[in-house]
FINU-91071 format. One record per residue (C-alpha): z, x, y. Coordinates in pm, whole numbers, plus 32768, in hexadecimal, padded with zeros to 4 digits. Each point is the difference from the previous one (the first is absolute). Layout:
ZXY
...
END
This chain:
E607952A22F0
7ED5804E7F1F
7EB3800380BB
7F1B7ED67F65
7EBD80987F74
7F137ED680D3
80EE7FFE8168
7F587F3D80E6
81437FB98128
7FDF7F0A8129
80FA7FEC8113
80817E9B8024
80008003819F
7EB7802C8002
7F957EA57F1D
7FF07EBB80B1
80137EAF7F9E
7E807FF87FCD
7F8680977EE3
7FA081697FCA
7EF7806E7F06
7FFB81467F32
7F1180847F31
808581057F30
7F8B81087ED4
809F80F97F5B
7F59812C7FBE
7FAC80E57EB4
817380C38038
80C27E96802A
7F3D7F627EC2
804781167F3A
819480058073
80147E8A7FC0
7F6780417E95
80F880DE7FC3
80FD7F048067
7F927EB37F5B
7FE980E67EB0
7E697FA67FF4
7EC780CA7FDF
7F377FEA8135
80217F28815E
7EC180268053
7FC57F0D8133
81597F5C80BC
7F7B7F4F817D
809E7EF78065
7FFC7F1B8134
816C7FC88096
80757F098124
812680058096
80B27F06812F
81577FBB8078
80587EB97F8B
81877F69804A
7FE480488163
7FB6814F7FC8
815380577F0A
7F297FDE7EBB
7EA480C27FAD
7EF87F4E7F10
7F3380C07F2D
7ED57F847F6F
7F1780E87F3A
7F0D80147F03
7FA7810B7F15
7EC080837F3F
803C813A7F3D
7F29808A7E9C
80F780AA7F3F
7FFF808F7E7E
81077FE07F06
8038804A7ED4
7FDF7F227ECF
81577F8C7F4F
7F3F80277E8A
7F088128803B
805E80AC8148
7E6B7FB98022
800B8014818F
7FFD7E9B8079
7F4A7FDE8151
80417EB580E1
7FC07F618138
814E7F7180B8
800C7EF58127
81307F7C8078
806F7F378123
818880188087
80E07FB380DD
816580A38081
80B17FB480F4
8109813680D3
81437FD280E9
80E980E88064
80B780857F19
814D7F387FB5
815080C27FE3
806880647EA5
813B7F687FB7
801880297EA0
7FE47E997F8D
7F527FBB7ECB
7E9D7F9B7FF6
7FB47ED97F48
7E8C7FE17F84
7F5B7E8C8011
7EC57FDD7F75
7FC37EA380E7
8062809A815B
7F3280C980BC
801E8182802C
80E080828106
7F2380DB80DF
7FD881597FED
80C080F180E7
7F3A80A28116
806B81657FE3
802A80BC818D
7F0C7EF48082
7EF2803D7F2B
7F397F317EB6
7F4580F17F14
7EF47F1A7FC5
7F7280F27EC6
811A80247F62
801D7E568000
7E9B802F7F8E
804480FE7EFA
80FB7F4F7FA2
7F4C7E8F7FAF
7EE680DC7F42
8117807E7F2D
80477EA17FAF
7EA57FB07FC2
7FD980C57EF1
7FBE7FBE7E90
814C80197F72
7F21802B7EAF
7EA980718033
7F0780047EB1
7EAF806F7FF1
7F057F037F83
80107FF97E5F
817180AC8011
80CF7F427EF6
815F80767FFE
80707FD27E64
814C80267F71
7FBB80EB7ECE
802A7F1B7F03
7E777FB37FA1
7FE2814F7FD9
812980007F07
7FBD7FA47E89
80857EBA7FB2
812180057F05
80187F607ED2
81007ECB8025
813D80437F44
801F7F107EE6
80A07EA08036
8151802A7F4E
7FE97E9F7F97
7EB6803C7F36
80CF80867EC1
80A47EB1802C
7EDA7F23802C
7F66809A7EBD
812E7F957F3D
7FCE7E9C806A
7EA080027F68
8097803E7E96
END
């Protein structure tokens, strides 16, 4: 299993069904690893304030967090570096993990996510962080004036090709 770059585990037994708060940051090492990973410039501030609490009578584990991170990417036109201010809430929701049988999964847009698997009785709570940053992200960032053009102004503009039914046209003047 691949170590995440932001790992920030908590052992199930010890949550309750009142919520816990965590408070976490990841540091100049962990910023620069996740850059690497989300393909972008710069991460230059990820916090994030986490609660968790067994809901389901203790079989489920909710989730809630919400994000604040500065990061720099790179513009789509220019490359110009692109810098950006993200906040994000989420939610997730994690069970035990169910056995694989092999089924096939079917994906429905209007149902709910199954929860996510707690791995050896533990949530990584900054990888689920990491994680809802990556989704955060511009998926096209442009710095301001960046127009993204197709070539083709900068193309002369051909002469049209000559109606074939001109010739004919001309005839029907005489």
């Amino acid at each position: 299993m691949i170590q995440p770059e932001f790992s920030r585990p908590v052992t199930v037994s010890r949550l309750s069904h009142h919520e816990k708060v965590f408070d976490i940051e990841a540091d100049a090492p962990e910023r620069e690893a996740l850059a690497r990973r989300f393909g972008i410039l710069a991460v230059a501030s990820l916090t994030a304030s986490v609660r968790l609490a067994l809901v389901a009578g203790g079989a489920v584990v909710r989730l809630k967090g919400r994000l604040s991170a500065d990061v720099v990417q790179a513009c789509v036109v220019t490359l110009e570096p692109v810098p950006a201010h993200v906040e994000e809430d989420f939610e997730l929701t994690y069970a035990a993990a169910a056995p694989e049988d092999g089924a096939e999964v079917v994906v429905d847009l209007d149902v709910e996510d199954p929860p996510e698997p707690i791995d050896n009785g533990m949530i990584d709570m900054g990888e689920a962080v990491a994680e809802h940053l990556a989704l955060a992200l511009d998926p096209f960032p442009r710095a301001p004036g960046a127009v993204f053009t197709s070539g083709a102004e900068e193309q002369p503009a051909e002469t049209p090709a000559p109606n074939p039914f001109a010739a004919l046209a001309a005839l029907k003047k005489k």
